[in-house]
C-alpha positions in Angstrom: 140.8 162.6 -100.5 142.8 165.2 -98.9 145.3 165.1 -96.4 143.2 167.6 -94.2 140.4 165.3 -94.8 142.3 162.2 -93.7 143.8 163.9 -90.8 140.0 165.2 -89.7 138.8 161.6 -89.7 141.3 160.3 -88.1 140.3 163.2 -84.9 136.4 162.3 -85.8 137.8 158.5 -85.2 139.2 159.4 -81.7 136.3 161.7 -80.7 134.1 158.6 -81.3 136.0 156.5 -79.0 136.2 158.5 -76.3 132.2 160.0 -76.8 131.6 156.4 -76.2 133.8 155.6 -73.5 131.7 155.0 -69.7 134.6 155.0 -67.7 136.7 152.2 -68.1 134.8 150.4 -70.6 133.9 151.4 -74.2 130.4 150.9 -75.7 129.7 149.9 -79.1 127.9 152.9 -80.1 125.3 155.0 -77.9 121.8 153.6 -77.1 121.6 150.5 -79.4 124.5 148.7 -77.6 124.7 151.3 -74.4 127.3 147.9 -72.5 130.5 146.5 -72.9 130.5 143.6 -75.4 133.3 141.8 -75.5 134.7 141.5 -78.7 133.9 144.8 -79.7 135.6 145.9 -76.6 139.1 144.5 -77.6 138.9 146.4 -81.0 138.5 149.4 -79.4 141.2 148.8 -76.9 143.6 148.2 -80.0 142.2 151.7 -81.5 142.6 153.3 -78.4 146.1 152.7 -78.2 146.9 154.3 -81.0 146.6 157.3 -78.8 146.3 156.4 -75.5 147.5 153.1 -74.5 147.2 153.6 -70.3 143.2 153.9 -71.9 143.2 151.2 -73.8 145.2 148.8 -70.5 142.2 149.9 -68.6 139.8 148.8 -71.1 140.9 145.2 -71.7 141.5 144.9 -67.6 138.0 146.1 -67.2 136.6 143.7 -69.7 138.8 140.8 -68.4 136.7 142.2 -65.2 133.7 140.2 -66.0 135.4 136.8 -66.5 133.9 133.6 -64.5 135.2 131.3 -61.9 135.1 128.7 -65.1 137.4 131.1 -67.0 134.6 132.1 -69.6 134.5 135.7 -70.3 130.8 137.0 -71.3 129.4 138.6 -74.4 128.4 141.2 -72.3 129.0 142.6 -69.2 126.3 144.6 -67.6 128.4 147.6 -65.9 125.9 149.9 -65.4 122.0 149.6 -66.0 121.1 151.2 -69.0 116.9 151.5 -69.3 115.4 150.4 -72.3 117.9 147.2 -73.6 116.7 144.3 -74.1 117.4 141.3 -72.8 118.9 143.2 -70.2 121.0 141.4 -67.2 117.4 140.1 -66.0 116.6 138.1 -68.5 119.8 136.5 -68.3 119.8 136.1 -64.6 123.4 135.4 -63.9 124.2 135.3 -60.2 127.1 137.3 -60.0 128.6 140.9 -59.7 129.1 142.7 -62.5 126.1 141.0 -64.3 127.0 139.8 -67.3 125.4 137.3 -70.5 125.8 133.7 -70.6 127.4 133.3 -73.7 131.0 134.5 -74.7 132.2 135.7 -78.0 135.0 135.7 -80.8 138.1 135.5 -78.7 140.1 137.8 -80.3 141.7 139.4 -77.3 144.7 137.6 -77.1 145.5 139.2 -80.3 144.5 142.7 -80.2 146.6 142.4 -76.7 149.9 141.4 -78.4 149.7 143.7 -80.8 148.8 146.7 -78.5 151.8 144.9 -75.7 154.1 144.9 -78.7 153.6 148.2 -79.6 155.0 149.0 -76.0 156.5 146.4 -73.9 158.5 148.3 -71.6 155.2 150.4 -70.9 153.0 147.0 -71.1 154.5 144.2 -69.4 153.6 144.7 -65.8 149.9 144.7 -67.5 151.0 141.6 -69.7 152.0 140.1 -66.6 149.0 140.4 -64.5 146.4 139.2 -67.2 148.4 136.1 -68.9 146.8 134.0 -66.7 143.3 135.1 -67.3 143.7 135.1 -71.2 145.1 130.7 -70.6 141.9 130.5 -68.3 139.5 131.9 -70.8 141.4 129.7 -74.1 141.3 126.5 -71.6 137.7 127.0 -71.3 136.7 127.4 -75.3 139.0 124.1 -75.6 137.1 122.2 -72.4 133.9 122.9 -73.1 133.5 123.9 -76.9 136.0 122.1 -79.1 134.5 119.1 -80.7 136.3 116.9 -83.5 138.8 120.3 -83.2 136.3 122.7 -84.3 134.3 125.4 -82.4 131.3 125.2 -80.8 128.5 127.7 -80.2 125.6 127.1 -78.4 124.0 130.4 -79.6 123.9 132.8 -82.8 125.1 135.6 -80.7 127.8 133.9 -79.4 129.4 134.0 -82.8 129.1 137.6 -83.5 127.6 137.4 -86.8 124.0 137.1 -85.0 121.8 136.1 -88.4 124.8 134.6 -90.7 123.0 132.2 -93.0 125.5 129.5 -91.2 122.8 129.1 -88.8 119.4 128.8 -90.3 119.6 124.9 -90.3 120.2 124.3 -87.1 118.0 127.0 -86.2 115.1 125.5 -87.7 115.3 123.2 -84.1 114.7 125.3 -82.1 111.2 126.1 -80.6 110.4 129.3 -80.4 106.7 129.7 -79.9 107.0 130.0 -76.0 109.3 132.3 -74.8 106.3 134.8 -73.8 105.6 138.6 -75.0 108.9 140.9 -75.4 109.5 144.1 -76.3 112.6 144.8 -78.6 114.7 147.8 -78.3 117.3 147.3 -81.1 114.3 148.1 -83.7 113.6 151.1 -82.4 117.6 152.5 -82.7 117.8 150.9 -86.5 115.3 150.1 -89.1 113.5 147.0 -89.2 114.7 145.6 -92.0 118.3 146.2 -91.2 117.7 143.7 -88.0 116.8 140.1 -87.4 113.6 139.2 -88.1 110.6 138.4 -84.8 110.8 134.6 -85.5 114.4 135.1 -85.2 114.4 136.7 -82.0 111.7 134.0 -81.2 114.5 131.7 -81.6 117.4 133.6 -80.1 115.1 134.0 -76.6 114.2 130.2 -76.6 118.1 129.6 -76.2 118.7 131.9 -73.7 115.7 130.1 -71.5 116.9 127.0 -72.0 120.3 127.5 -71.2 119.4 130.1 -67.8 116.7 127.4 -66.8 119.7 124.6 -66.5 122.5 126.8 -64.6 124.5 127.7 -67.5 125.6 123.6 -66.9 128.0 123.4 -70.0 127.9 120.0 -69.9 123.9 119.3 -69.7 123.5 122.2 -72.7 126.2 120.5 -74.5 124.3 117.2 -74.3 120.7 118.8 -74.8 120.6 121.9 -76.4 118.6 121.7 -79.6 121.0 124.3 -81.1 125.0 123.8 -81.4 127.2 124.1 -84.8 130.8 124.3 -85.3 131.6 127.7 -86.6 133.9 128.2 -88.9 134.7 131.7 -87.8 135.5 131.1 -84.7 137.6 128.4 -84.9 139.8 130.2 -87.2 139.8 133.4 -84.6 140.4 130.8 -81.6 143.6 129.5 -84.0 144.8 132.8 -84.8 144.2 133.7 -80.5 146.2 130.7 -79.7 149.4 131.1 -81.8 149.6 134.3 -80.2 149.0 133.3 -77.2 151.9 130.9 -77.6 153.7 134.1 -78.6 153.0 136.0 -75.1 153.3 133.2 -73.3 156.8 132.7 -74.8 158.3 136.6 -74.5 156.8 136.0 -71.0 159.1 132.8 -70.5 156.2 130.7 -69.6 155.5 126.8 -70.3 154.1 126.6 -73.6 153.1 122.8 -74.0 149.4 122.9 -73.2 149.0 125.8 -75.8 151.0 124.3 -78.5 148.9 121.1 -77.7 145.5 123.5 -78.2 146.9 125.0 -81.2 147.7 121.0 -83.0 144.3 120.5 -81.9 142.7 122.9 -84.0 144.7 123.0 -87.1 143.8 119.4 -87.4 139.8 120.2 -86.9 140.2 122.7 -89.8 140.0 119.7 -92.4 136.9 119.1 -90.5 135.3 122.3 -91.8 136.3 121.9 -95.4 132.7 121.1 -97.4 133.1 118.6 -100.0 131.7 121.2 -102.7 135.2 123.2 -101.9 135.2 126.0 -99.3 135.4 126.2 -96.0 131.8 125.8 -94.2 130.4 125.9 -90.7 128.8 122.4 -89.0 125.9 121.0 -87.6 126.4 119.4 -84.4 123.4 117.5 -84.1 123.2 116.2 -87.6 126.5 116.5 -88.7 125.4 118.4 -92.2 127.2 121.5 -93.6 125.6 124.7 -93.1 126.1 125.1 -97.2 127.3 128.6 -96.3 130.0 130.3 -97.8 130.1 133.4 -95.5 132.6 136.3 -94.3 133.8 133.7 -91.6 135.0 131.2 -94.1 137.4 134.1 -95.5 138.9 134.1 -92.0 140.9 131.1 -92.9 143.9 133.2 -93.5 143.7 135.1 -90.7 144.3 132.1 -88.6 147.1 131.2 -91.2 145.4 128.8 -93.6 146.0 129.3 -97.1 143.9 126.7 -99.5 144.2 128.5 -103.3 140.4 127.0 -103.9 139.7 129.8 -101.3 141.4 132.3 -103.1 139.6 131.6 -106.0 135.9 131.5 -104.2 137.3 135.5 -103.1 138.2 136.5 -106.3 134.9 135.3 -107.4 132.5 137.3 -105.0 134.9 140.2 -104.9 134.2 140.4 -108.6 130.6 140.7 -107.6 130.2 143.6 -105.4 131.7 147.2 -105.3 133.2 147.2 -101.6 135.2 144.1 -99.6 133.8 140.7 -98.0 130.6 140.5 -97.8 129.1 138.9 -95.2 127.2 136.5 -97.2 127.5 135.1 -101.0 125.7 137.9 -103.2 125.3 134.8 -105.4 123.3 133.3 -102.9 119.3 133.3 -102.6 119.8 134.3 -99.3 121.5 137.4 -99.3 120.0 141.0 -98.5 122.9 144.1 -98.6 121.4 145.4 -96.0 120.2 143.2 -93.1 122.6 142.4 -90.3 124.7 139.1 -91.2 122.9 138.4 -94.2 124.6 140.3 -97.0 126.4 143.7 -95.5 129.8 144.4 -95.4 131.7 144.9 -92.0 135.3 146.9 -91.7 136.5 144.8 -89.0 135.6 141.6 -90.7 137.3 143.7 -93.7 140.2 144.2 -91.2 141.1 140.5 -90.0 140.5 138.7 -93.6 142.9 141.8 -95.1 145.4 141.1 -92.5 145.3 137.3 -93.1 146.0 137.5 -96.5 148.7 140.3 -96.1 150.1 137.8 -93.9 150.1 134.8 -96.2 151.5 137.3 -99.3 148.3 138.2 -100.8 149.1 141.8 -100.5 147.3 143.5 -103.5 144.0 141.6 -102.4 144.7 143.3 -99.0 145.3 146.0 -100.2 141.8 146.4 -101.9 140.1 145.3 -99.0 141.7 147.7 -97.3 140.8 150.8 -99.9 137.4 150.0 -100.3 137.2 150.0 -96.1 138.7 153.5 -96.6 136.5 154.2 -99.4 133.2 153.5 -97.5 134.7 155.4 -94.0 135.6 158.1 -96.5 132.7 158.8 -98.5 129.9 158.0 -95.5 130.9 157.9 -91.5 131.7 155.2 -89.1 129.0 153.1 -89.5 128.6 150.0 -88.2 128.0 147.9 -91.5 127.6 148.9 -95.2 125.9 147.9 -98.1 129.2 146.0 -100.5 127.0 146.7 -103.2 126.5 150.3 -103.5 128.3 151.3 -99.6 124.6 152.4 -97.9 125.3 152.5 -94.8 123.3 151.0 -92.2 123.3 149.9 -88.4 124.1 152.1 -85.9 126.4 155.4 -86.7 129.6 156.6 -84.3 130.8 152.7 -84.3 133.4 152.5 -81.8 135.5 149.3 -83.9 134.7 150.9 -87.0 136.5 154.2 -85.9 139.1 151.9 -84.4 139.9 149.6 -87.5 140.4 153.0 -89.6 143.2 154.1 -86.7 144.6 150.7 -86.4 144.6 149.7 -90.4 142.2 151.2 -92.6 143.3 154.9 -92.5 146.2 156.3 -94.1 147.8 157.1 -91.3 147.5 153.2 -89.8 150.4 150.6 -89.6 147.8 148.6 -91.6 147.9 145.6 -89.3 148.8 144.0 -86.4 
């Protein structure tokens, strides 16, 4: 590709972010995901501060907006109504103002807000300052209420951010989905069907919600009764990654350190806990205690939170040797994997992004580096899409993806730093 090229891209990359900014807060991408979701919001912070980093200040102070009194910070926080999305703030019913989910999400903020801190501190520390303590809140709450034999809980698919991963469908099978009542979904109508979860899985994903809504959100009472919790992989090793740099901010900052270095012994010793017996690291069913028996995108996060087994290597190797274009989100050797639905098969830049910058981090720079090309590659040869196929890059999901267009300013573009 051409300079020009990369140089128009990285302009179409900006454009995106800002055609999909609402005014303090940054949408995934227009009319399939027309809120702020959390995670999502914190990648396009660290994009947007490649060229405006007031913007991208605003962004995570917006998002950090939405937190509870419990220190929890939602999935999703319900700015603005937006006709047509479903479940919308409604079906959620949380008493408070801005309306948000019930659920939280990957906590990756505390390290997209290093980085973009770093990258500025004499500009960013009077922000650093003023949002420390919310960032401790919202890590004392996941280790509270969520860590269990020093893994992750989730008590919902979506909380995980990889909606249909394979990692659930045990633990799924629990849950009773028959009466949630009629629905009408609106993500099928932005996106073909067979890109999306399936009805029964929606069933499923509903049934949850209820539950949880019905019993005040309690995390203690859904902890003890909720047909669905599992230990997921993925976010345990974002949580570990969040937490050593946490300790990091917390220690430029000049503040006690003890309780975080506490969290972070904590979870490297609940790592073992997610190492399956047949050799990788796997995702866990609370209520039975089984392995999921998946070996997904989120168990190649382990050097991202600064793991580094070499049976893991060789498992990466392996798959990578399968398809055409990065990490794909689930085994291609597996029965269950489609290229193109969701969390079932495709590949994802940002998931690209974080397993890449693990393994740069650990010294496993020419397997970064390819992860990183073939991101380029699929940016390159077909638009910001939210997902591709790693098989043949089709691209699917929605288009104009606001951490796609971020990861390709922030690392995958030529013109990126290529990390944090």
């Amino acid at each position: 590709m051409t300079a020009v090229t990369d140089e128009k891209l990285d302009k179409q990359a900006r454009k995106i972010l800002r055609d999909n900014d609402r005014g303090g807060y940054t949408v995934p991408t227009s009319g399939l995901y027309p809120y702020q979701w959390n995670w999502d919001s914190m990648f396009s912070a660290w994009g947007i501060a490649t060229f405006d980093v007031r913007r991208a200040w605003f962004e995570i102070t917006t998002l950090l907006y939405g937190q509870w009194d419990n220190g929890m910070i939602p999935h999703i926080i319900f700015h603005k109504r937006a006709e047509g999305y479903f479940p919308g703030p409604d079906v959620w019913a949380v008493e408070r103002v801005p309306h948000t989910s019930g659920i939280s999400q990957p906590p990756v903020a505390a390290t997209m807000i290093r980085s973009i801190y770093e990258s500025d501190k004499k500009a960013g520390r009077v922000h650093m300052e003023l949002i420390y303590g919310r960032l401790v809140s919202w890590h004392r709450w996941w280790m509270k209420n969520r860590v269990q034999d020093g893994m992750v809980a989730i008590t919902h698919p979506w909380e995980s951010g990889r909606d249909n991963a394979v990692d659930w469908d045990s633990a799924m099978q629990a849950v009773d989905g028959s009466n949630v009542g009629d629905y009408t979904r609106r993500d099928t109508s932005h996106v073909n069907p067979e890109m999306r979860p399936k009805k029964e899985d929606y069933d499923r994903y509903l049934a949850l919600v209820q539950f949880s809504r019905d019993n005040g959100w309690n995390e203690k009472y859904i902890a003890e009764h909720a047909a669905f919790r599992v230990a997921d992989v993925g976010m345990t090793f974002i949580l570990l990654r969040a937490c050593r740099d946490l300790l990091q901010i917390a220690a430029d900052l000049d503040h006690d350190t003890p309780e975080i270095e506490g969290w972070i012994e904590t979870l490297e010793a609940g790592v073992a806990n997610h190492w399956n017996p047949e050799g990788y690291y796997d995702s866990v069913n609370l209520r039975t205690g089984e392995f999921t028996g998946s070996l997904s995108s989120g168990s190649f996060l382990c050097w991202y939170a600064g793991v580094d087994p070499p049976e893991m290597m060789s498992h990466l190797k392996a798959i990578l040797a399968e398809v055409r274009y990065g990490v794909p989100s689930n085994d291609p050797r597996a029965e269950t994997f489609n290229p193109l639905r969701y969390w079932r098969g495709p590949v994802w830049g940002m998931m690209n992004a974080l397993i890449a910058i693990g393994l740069k981090d650990q010294g496993h720079t020419l397997t970064a580096e390819r992860l990183r090309k073939d991101t380029r590659e699929l940016i390159e040869d077909h638009g910001f899409y939210e997902y591709w196929s790693p098989v043949d890059g089709t691209p699917a999901g929605g288009r104009n993806f606001s951490w796609t267009a971020a990861i390709w300013l922030t690392w995958a573009g030529p013109h990126a730093k290529g990390g944090f």
